[in-house]
ZAPA-897248 format. One record per residue (C-alpha): residue in one letter; y, z, x. Coordinates in nm, 2 decimals, decimal comma. Each point is the difference from the previous one (the first is absolute). Layout:
REM residues N
A  Y  Z  X
...
REM end
This chain:
REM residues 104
X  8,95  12,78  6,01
X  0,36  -0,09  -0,10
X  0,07  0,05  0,41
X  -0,14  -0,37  -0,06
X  0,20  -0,10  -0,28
X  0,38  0,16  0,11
X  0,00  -0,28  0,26
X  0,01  -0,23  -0,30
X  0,31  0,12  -0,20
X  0,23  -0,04  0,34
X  0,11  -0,39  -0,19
X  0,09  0,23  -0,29
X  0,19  0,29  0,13
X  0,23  0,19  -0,05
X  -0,16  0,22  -0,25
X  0,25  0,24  -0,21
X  -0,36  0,26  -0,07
X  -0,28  0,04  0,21
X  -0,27  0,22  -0,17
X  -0,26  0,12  0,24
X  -0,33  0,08  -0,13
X  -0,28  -0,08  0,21
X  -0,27  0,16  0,26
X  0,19  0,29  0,11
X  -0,10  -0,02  0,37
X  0,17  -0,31  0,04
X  0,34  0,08  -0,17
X  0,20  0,02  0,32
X  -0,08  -0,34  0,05
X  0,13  -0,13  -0,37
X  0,30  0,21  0,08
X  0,04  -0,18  0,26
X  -0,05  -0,35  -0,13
X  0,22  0,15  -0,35
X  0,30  0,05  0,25
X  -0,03  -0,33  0,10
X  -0,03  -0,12  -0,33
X  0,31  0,16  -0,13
X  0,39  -0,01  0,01
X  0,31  0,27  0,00
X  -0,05  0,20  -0,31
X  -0,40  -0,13  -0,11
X  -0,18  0,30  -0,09
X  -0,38  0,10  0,17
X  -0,21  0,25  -0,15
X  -0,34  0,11  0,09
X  -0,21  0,15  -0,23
X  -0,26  0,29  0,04
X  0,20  0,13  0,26
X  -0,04  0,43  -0,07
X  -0,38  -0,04  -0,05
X  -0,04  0,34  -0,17
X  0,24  0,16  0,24
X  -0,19  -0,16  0,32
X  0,23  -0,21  0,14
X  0,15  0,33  0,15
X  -0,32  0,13  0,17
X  0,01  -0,08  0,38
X  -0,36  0,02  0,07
X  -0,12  -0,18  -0,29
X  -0,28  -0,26  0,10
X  0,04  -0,19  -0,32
X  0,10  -0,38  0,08
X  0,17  -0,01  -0,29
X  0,19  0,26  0,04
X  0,08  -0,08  0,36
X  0,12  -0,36  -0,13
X  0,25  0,17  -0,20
X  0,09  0,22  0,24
X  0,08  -0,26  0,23
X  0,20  -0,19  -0,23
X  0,22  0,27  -0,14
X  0,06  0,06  0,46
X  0,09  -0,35  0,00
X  0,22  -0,01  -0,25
X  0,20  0,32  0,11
X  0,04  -0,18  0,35
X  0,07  -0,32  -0,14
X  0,37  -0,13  0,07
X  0,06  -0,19  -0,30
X  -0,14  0,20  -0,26
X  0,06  0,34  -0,18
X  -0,31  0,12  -0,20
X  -0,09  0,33  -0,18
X  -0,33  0,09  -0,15
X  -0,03  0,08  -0,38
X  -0,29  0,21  -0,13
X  -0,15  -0,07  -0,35
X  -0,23  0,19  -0,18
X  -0,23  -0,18  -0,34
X  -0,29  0,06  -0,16
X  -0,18  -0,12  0,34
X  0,18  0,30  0,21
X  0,26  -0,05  0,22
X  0,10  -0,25  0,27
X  0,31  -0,18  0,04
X  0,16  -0,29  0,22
X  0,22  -0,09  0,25
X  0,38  -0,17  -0,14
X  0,17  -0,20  0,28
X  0,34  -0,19  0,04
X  0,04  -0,28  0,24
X  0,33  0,09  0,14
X  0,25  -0,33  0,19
REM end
């Protein structure tokens, strides 16, 4: 799991892009460790982040989607960033990610 790895890439931080595309359920915590690893003005974004419209079910069960759902809360509370979510629709349908700033 890169919840193993992030640890690792402290030495070579600050990071100006953080592209999160792993297990779903534990996005929160690669949020987490992408804050960490970023500066003012680095750019996060979490992919697979609408989940065919989903990510705004409340009683969804699907630990995906509750991943994501707790990830786009946690960056809307967060105090150092500003994020939107951008829906995209291809050939596979339509999903869409999460943009974030890391504000000073």
């Amino acid at each position: 799991y890169a919840s193993e790895t992030l640890p690792l890439l402290k030495h070579l931080a600050p990071f100006d892009l953080i592209f999160i595309d792993a297990d779903k359920p534990n996005t929160p915590l690669y949020l987490e460790w992408s804050v960490k690893l970023a500066r003012a003005g680095s750019i996060i974004i979490a992919d697979n982040a609408v989940r065919k419209g989903a990510i705004v079910n409340p009683h969804s069960d699907d630990e995906n989607v509750i991943g994501m759902q707790r990830t786009a809360e946690a960056m809307s509370k967060h105090p150092n960033l500003s994020a939107t979510i951008v829906q995209t629709v291809g050939s596979k349908g339509y999903d869409g990610f999460i943009l974030a700033r890391v504000n000073d």
